[in-house]
VOPAGU-2260 file (C-alpha; in pm, 1 decimal, decimal comma):
REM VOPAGU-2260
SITE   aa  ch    i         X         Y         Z
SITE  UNK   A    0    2730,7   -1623,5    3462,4
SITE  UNK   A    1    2742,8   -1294,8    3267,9
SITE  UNK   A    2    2411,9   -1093,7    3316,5
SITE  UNK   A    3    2244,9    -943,5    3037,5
SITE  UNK   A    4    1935,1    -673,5    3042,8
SITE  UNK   A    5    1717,4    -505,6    2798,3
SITE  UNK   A    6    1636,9    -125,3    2714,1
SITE  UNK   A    7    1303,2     -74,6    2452,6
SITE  UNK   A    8    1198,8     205,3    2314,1
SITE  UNK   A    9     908,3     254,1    2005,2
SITE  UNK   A   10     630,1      -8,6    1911,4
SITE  UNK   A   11     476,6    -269,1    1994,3
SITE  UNK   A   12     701,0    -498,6    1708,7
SITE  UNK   A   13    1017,6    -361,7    1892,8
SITE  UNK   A   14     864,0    -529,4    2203,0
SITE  UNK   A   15     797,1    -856,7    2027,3
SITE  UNK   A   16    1149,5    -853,5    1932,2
SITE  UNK   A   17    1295,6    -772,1    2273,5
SITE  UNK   A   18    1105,7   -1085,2    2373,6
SITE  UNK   A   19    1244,6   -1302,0    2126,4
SITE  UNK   A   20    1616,0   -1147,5    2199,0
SITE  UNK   A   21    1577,3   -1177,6    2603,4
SITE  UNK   A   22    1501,0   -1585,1    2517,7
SITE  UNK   A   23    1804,3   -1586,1    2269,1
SITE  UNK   A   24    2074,7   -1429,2    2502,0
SITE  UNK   A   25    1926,2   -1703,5    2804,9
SITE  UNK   A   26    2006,1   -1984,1    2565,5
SITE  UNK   A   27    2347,6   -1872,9    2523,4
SITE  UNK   A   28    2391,2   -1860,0    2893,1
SITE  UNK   A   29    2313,0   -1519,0    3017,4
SITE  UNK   A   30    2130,4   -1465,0    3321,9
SITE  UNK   A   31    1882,0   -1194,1    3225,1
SITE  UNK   A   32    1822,0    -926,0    3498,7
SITE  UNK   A   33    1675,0    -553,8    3564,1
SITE  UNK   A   34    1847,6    -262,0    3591,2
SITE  UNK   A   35    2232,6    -247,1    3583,6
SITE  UNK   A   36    2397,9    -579,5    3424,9
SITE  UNK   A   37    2742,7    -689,9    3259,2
SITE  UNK   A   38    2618,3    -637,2    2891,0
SITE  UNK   A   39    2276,0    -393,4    2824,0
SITE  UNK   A   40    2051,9    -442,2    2507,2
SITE  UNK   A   41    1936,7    -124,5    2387,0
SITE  UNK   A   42    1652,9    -216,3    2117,6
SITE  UNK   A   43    1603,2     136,0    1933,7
SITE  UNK   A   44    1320,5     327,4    1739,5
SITE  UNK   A   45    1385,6     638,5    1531,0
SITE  UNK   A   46    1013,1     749,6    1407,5
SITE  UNK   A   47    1129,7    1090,0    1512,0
SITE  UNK   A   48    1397,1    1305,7    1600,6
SITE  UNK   A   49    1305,4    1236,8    1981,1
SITE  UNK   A   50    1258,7     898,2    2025,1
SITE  UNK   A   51    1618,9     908,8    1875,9
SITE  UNK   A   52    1797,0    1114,8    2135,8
SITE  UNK   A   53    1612,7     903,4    2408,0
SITE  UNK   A   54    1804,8     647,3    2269,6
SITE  UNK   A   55    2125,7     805,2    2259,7
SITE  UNK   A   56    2018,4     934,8    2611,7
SITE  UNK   A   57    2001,9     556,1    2713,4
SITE  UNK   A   58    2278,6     429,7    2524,8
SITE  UNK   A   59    2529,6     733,5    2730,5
SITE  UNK   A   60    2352,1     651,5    3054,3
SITE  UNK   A   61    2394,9     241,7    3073,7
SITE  UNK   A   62    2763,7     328,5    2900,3
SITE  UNK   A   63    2816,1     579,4    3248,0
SITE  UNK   A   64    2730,3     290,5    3475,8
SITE  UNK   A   65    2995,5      76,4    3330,8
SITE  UNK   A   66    2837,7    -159,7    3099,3
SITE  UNK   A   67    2921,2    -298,1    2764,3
SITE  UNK   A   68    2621,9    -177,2    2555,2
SITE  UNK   A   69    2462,3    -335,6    2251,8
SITE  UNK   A   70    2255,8    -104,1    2013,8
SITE  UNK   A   71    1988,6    -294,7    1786,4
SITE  UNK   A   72    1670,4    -175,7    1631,2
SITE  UNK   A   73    1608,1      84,6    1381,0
SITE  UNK   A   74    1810,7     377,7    1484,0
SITE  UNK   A   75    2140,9     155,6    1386,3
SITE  UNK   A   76    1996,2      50,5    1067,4
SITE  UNK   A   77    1973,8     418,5     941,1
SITE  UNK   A   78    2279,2     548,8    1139,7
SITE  UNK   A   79    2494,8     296,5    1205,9
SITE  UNK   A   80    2779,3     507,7    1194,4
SITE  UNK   A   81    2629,7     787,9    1446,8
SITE  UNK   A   82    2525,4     515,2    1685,0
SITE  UNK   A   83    2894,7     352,7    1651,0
SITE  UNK   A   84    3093,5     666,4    1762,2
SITE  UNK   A   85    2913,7     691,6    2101,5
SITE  UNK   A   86    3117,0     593,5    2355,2
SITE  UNK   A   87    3080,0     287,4    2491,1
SITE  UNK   A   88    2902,8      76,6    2246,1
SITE  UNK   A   89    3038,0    -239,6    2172,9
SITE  UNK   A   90    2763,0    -426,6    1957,5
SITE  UNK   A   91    2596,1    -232,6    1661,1
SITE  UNK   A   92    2334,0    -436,1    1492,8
SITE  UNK   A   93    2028,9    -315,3    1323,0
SITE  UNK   A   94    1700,1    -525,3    1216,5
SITE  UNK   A   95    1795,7    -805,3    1001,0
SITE  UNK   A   96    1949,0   -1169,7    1148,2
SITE  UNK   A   97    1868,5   -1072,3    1549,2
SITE  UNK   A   98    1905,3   -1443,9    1612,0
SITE  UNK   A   99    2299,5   -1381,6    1535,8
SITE  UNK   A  100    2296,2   -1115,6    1852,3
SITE  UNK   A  101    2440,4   -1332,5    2143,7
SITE  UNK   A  102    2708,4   -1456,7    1922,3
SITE  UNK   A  103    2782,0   -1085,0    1804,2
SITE  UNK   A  104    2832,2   -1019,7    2173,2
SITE  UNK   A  105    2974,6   -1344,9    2284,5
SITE  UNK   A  106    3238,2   -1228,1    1996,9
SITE  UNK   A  107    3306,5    -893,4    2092,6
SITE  UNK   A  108    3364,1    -946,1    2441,6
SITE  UNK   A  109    3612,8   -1261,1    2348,9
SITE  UNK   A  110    3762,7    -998,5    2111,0
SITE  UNK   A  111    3780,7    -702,8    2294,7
SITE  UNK   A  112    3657,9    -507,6    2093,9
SITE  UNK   A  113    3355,7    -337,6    1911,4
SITE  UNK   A  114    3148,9    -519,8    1619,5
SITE  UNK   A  115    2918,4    -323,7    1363,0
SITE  UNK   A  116    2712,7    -532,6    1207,0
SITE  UNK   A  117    2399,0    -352,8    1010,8
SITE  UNK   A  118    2315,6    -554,1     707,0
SITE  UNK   A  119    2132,7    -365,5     389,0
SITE  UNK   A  120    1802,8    -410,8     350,3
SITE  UNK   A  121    1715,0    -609,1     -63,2
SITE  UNK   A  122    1404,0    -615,9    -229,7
SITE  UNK   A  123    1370,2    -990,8    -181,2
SITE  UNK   A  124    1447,5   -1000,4     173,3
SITE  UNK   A  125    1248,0   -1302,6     323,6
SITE  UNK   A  126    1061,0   -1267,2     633,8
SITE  UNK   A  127    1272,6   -1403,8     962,3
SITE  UNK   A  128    1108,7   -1588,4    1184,2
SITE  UNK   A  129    1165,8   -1519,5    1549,8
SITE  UNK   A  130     880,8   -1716,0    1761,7
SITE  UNK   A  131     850,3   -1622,0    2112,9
SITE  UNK   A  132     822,0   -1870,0    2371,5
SITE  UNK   A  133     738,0   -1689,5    2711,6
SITE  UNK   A  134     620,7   -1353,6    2611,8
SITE  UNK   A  135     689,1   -1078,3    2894,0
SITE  UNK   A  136     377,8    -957,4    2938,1
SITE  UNK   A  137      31,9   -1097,0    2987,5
SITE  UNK   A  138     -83,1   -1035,9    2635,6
SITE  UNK   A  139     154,2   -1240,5    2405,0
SITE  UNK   A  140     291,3   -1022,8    2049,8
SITE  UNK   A  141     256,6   -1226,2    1785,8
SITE  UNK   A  142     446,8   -1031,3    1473,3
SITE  UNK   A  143     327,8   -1171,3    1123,4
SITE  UNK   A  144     449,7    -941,6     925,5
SITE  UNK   A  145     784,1    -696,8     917,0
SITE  UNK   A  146     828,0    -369,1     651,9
SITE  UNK   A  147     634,6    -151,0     402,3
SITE  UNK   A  148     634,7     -15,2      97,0
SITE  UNK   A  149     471,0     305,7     130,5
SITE  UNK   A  150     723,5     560,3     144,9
SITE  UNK   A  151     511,6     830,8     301,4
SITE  UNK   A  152     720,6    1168,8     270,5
SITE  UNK   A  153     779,0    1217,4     653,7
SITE  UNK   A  154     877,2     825,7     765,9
SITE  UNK   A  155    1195,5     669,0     810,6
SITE  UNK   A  156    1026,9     334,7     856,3
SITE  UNK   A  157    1019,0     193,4     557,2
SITE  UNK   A  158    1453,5     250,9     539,3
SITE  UNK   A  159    1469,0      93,2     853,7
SITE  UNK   A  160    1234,6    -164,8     868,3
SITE  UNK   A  161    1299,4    -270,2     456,3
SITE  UNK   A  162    1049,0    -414,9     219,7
SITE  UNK   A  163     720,9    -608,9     347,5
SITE  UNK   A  164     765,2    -958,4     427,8
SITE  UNK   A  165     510,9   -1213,5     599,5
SITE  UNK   A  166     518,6   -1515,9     831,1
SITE  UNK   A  167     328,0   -1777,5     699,8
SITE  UNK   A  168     -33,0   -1859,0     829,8
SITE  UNK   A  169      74,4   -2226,1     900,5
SITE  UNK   A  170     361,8   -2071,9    1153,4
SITE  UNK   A  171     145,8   -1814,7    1275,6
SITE  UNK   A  172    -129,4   -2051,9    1382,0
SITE  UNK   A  173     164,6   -2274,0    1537,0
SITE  UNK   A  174     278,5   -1947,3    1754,3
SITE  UNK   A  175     -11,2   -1900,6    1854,3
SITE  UNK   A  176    -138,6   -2239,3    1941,1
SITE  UNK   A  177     180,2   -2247,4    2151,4
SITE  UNK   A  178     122,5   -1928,9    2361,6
SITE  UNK   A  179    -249,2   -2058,4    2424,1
SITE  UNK   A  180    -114,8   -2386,4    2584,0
SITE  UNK   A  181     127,2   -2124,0    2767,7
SITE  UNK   A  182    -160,6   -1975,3    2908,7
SITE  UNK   A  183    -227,9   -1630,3    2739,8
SITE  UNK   A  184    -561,0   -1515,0    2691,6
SITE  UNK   A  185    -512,3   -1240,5    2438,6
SITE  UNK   A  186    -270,8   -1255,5    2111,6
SITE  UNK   A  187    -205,6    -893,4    1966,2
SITE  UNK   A  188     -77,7    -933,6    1606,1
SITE  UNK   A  189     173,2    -732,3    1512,0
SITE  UNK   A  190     380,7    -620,2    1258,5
SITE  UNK   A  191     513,8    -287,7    1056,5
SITE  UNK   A  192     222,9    -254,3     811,0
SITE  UNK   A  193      34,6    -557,3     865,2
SITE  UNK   A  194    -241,3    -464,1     587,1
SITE  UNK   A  195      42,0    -584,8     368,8
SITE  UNK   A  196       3,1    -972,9     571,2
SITE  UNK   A  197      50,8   -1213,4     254,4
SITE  UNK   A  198     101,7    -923,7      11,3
SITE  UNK   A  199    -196,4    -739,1      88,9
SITE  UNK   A  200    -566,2    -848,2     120,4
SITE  UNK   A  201    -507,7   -1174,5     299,2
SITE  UNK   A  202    -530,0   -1062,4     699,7
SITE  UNK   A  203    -933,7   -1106,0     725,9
SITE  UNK   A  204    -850,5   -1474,1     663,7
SITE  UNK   A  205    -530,8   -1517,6     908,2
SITE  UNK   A  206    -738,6   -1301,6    1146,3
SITE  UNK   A  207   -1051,3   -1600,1    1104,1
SITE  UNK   A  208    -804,7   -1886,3    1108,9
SITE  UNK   A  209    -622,5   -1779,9    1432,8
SITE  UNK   A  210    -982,8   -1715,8    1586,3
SITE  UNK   A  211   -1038,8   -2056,1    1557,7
SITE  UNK   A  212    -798,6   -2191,9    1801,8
SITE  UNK   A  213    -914,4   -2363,2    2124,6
SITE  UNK   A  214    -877,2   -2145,7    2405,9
SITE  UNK   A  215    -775,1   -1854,3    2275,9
SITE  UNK   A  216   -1048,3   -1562,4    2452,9
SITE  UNK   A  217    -880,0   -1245,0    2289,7
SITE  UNK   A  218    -719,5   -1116,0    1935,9
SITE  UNK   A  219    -641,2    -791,8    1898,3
SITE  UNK   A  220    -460,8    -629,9    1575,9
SITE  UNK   A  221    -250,7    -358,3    1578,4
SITE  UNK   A  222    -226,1     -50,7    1410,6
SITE  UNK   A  223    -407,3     -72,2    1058,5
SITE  UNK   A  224    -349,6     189,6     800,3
SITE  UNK   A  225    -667,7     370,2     666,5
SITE  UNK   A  226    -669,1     218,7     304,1
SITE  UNK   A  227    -604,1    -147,1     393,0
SITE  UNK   A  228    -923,2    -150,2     616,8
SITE  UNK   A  229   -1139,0    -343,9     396,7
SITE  UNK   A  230   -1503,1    -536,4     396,2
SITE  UNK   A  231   -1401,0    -837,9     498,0
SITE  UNK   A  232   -1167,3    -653,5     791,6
SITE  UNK   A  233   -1450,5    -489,4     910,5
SITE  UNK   A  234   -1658,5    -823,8     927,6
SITE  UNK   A  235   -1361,2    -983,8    1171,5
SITE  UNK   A  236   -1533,5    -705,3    1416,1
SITE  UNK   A  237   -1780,2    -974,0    1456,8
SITE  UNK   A  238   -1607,7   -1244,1    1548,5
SITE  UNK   A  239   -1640,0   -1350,6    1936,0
SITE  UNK   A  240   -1281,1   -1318,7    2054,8
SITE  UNK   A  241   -1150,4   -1040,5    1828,0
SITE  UNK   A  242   -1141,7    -766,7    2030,9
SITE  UNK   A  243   -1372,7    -441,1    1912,3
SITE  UNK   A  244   -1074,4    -204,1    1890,2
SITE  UNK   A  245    -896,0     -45,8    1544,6
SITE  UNK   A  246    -621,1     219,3    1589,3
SITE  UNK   A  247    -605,0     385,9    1247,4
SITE  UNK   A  248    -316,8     692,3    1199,3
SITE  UNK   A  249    -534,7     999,7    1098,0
SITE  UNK   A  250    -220,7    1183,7    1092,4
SITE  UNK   A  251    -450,6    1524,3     932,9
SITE  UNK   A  252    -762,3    1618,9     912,5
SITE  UNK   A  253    -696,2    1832,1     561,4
SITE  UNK   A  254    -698,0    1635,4     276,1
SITE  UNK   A  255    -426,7    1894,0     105,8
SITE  UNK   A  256    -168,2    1807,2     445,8
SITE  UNK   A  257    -281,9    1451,9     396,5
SITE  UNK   A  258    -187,5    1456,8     -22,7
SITE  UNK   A  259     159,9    1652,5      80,3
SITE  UNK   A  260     243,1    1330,9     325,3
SITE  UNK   A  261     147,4    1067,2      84,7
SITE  UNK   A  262    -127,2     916,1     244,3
SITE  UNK   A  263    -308,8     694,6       0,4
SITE  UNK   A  264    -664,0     815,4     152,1
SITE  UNK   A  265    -918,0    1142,4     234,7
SITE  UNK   A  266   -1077,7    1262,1     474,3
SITE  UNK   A  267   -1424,5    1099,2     341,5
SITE  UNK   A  268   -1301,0     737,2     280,1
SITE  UNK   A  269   -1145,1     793,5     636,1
SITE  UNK   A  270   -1478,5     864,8     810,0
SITE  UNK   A  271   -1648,6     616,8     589,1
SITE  UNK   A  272   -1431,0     329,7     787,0
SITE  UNK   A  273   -1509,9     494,9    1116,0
SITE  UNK   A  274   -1872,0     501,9    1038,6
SITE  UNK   A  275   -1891,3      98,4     885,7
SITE  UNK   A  276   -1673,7     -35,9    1180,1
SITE  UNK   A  277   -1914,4     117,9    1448,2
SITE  UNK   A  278   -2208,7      29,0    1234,7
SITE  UNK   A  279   -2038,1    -354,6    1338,1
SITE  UNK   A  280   -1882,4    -253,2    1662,6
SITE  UNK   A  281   -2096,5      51,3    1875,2
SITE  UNK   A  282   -1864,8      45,6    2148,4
SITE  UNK   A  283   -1592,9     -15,0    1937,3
SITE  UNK   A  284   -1264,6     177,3    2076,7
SITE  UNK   A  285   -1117,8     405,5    1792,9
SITE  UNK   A  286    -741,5     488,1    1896,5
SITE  UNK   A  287    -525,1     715,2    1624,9
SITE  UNK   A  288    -218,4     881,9    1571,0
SITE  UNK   A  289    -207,8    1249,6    1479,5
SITE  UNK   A  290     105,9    1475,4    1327,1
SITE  UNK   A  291      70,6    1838,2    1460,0
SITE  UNK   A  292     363,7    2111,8    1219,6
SITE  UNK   A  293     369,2    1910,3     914,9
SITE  UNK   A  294     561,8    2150,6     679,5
SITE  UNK   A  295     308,6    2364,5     521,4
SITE  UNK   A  296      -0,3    2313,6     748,0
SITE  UNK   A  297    -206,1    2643,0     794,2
SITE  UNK   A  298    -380,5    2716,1    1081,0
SITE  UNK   A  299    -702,1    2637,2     819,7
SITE  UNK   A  300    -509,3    2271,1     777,4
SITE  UNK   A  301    -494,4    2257,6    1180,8
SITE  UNK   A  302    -851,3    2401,8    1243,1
SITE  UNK   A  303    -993,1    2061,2     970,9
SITE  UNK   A  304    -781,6    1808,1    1197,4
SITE  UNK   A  305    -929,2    1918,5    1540,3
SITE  UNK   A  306   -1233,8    1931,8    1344,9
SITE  UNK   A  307   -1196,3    1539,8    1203,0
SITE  UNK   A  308   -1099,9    1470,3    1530,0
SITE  UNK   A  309   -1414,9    1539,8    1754,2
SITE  UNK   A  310   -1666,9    1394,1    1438,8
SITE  UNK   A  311   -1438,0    1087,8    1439,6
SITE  UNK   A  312   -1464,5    1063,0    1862,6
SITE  UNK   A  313   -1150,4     895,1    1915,1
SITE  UNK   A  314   -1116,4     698,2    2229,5
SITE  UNK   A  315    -767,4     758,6    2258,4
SITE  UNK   A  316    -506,2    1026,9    2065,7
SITE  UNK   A  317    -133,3     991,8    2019,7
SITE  UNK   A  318      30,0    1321,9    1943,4
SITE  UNK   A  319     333,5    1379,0    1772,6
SITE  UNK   A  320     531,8    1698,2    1687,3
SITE  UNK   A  321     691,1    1678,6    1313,3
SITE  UNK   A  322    1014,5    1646,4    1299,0
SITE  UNK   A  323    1252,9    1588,7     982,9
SITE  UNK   A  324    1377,5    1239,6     956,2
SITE  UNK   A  325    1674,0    1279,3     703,1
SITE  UNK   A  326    1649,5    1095,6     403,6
SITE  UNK   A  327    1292,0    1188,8     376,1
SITE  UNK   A  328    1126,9    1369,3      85,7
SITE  UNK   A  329     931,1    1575,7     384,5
SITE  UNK   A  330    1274,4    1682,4     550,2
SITE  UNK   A  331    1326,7    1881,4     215,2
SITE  UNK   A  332    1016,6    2071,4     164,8
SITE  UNK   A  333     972,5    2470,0     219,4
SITE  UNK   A  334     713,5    2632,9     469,9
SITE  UNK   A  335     835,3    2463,4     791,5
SITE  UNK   A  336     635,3    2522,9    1059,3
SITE  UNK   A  337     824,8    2733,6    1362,8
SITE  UNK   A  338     861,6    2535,9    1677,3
SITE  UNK   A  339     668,0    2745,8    1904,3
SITE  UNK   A  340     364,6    2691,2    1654,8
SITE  UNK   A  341     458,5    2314,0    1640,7
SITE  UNK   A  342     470,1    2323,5    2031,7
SITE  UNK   A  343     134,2    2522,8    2038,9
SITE  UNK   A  344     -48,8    2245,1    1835,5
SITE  UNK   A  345      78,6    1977,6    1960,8
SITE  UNK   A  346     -58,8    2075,5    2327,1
SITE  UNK   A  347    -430,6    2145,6    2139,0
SITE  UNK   A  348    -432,6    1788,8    1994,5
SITE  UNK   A  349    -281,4    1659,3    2369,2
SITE  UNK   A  350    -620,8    1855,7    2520,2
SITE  UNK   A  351    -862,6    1780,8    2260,3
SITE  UNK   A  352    -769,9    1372,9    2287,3
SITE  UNK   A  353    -772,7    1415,6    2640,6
SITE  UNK   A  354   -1101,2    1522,8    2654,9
SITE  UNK   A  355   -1219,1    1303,3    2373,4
SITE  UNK   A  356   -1108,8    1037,0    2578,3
SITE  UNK   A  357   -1278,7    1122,8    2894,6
SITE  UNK   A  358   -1638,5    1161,0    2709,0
SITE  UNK   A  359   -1556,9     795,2    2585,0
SITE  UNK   A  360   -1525,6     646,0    2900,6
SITE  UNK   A  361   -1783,9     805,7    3059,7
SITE  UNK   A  362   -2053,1     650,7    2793,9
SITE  UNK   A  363   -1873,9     316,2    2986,1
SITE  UNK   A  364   -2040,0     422,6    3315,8
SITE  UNK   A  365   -2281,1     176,6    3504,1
SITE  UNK   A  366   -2181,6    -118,3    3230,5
SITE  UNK   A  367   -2006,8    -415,3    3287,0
SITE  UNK   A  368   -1714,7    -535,9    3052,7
SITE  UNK   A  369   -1479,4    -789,6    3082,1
SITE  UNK   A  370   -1101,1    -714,3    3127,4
SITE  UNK   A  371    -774,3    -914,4    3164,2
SITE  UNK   A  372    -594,8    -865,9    3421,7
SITE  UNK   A  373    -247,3    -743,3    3422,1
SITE  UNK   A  374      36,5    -906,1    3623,6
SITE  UNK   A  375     127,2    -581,7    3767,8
SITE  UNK   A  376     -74,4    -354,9    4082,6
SITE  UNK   A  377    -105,1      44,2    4036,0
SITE  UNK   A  378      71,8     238,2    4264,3
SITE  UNK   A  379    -270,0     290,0    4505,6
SITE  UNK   A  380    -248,7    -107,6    4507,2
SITE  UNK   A  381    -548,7     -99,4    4285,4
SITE  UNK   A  382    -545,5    -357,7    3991,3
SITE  UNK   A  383    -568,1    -333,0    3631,4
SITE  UNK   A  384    -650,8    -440,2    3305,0
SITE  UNK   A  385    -741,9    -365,4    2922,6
SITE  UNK   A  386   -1136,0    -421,4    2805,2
SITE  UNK   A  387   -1196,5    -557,5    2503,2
SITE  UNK   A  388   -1258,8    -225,7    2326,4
SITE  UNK   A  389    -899,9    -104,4    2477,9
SITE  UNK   A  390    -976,5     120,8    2760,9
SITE  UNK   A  391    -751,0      49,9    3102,4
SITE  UNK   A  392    -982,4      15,3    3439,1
SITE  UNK   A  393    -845,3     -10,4    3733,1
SITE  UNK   A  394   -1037,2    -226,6    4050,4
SITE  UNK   A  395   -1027,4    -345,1    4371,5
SITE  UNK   A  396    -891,7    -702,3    4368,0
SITE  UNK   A  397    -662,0    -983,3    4513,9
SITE  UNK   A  398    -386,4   -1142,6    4351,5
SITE  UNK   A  399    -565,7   -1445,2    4216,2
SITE  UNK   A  400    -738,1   -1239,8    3944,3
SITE  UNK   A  401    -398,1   -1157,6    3784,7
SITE  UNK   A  402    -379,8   -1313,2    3427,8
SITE  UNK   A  403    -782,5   -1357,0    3441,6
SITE  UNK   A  404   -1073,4   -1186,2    3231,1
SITE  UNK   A  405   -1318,4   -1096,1    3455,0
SITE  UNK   A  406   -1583,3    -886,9    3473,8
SITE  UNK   A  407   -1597,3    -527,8    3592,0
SITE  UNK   A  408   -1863,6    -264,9    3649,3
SITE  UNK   A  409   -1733,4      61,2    3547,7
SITE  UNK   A  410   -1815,4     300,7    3791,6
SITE  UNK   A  411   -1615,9     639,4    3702,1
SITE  UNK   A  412   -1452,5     754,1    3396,9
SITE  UNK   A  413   -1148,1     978,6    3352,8
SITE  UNK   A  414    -929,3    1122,0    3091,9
SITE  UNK   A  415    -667,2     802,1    3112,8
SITE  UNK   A  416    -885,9     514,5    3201,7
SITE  UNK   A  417   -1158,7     387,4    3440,1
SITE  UNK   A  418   -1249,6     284,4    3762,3
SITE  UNK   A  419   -1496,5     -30,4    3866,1
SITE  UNK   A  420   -1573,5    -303,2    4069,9
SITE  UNK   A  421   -1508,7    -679,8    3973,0
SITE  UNK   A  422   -1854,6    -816,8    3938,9
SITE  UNK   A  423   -2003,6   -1110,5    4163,9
């Protein structure tokens, strides 16, 4: 039996789809495995220049150890012809038809030789749907919606991903009625821009539907953009199982940085949000994204994010370094930033979120929450799990709590997570 594994790199969609391709290649008849295997599935991201040479990194490495490699995911959609010349890939397919992988494969290896198959993106590209059946983790991705349409001047997203496209409610209910009788506790719903679900304007009513389903103790939604986060969004806050956690990109703090990327928001309509979702939500966890070197930026421009950042009080930061993405309307503008300054910045936001972190979870101190416990131990054999307002905490525990929500008393606080005891 030929023995297939998997490589991910990027979002949270990119693991969805790894799911949904590990469960295609079995029903072709692979055995899939960790580590070293006959045939290695390298599902790419390309945001930036560096999560691009990881790939590449990945795709020389598992090509080193003797494998035939297959490159899928983003980076093939927008390079297909770069990814093709490294040596040693025999499968190039990018985001469109995934379900036609194994055969790709099954047909190159008959053949003997390489395949590249990276279909165009078209306006009225219909949404594919690729239902998972045993998740790999113990909260089940649920991706309702694929693309976007924004176009802001540094992303490469919306040319790899295409145009936004939805699953329907009826099969997202159906998914997720399935992975309830599976066992999972906590849906996340996914997708590229998933303010766009239904064309825009219809998630608050998926997001009620799916809370409806017998059984189902968690929903969480992924990241939301600033200007789709409306009302009736905010209201979902109060529903029992939707967890009390929105990560919203920031990307700037200036509003001139934030007009230069094409952000359809300010800083004022962003803090607005903040302000109406905690209004629903006080220990609502606030997670972000922020770009540090966008061409241009000032140290003034720099000085308003750091500022933005410690009145918004994220609970978590994710830093990024620009870096041009050709193609993009960003990768042509003057006043780049030097590297050492992008460098410099970069490690300020790092500290800043780090420390905005830290004062989050320490407001968690001498509460109790309840968190689901992950399959896997730390490495101090402690356990661990995500609370409903997205903070890890780690506990003392035995194995029978794995894939449970139970309740934890926070007892210390740190710059990555907590630390409690599961309550009696």
């Amino acid at each position: 039996m030929r023995t297939v594994s998997f490589r991910t790199f990027g979002c949270k969609q990119n693991r969805y789809d790894t799911d949904f391709l590990r469960e295609s290649f079995e029903k072709k008849g692979f055995k899939v495995v960790q580590g070293d295997a006959d045939v290695v599935v390298i599902n790419t991201c390309a945001v930036t220049s560096r999560s691009a040479q990881k790939c590449r990194q990945a795709i020389r490495a598992a090509a080193r150890r003797g494998a035939k490699v297959v490159v899928t995911g983003c980076y093939p959609q927008i390079a297909a012809g770069e990814v093709s010349r490294i040596p040693g890939v025999m499968v190039v397919s990018g985001v469109r038809e995934r379900s036609r992988l194994p055969d790709l494969v099954l047909e190159a290896l008959e053949r003997g030789e390489p395949i590249v198959d990276v279909k165009p993106h078209v306006q009225d590209e219909e949404f594919e749907d690729t239902p998972v059946e045993r998740p790999d983790l113990t909260r089940a991705f649920l991706k309702i919606q694929e693309g976007c349409g924004d176009f802001c001047t540094y992303c490469i997203v919306p040319y790899a991903r295409g145009p936004s496209r939805s699953k329907s409610p009826e099969s997202v209910v159906e998914e997720a009625e399935r992975l309830v009788r599976s066992g999972y506790k906590e849906i996340v719903l996914t997708g590229t821009h998933i303010g766009l679900y239904g064309g825009g304007g219809a998630l608050p009513k998926l997001i009620e539907r799916v809370s409806r389903i017998d059984g189902l103790i968690r929903i969480r939604v992924s990241s939301l953009e600033p200007h789709d986060v409306t009302p009736e969004l905010i209201d979902c806050l109060r529903l029992p199982n939707v967890c009390q956690h929105l990560h919203l990109p920031l990307q700037s703090g200036s509003d001139r940085i934030l007009r230069m990327m094409g952000r359809r928001y300010d800083v004022a309509l962003f803090m607005d949000i903040v302000r109406k979702a905690r209004k629903v939500a006080p220990d609502l966890g606030l997670t972000t994204d922020i770009i540090a070197g966008f061409p241009g930026e000032t140290e003034a421009d720099f000085q308003e994010t750091l500022s933005v950042m410690k009145e918004a009080a994220f609970s978590r930061v994710h830093a990024f370094k620009y870096s041009d993405r050709p193609g993009t309307r960003a990768s042509g503008f003057r006043d780049k930033v030097p590297e050492r300054v992008k460098e410099e910045r970069v490690s300020q936001v790092i500290a800043l979120g780090r420390e905005l972190s830290e004062d989050f979870h320490r407001r968690l101190v001498g509460r109790d929450f309840e968190v689901l416990v992950e399959d896997d131990r730390e490495k101090d054999g402690l356990l661990a799990g995500f609370t409903r307002n997205y903070v890890r905490c780690r506990f003392p525990g035995d194995d029978d709590l794995k894939g449970k929500v139970i309740g934890v008393t926070v007892q210390e606080a740190g710059p990555t997570d907590v630390t409690g005891i599961p309550r009696r």
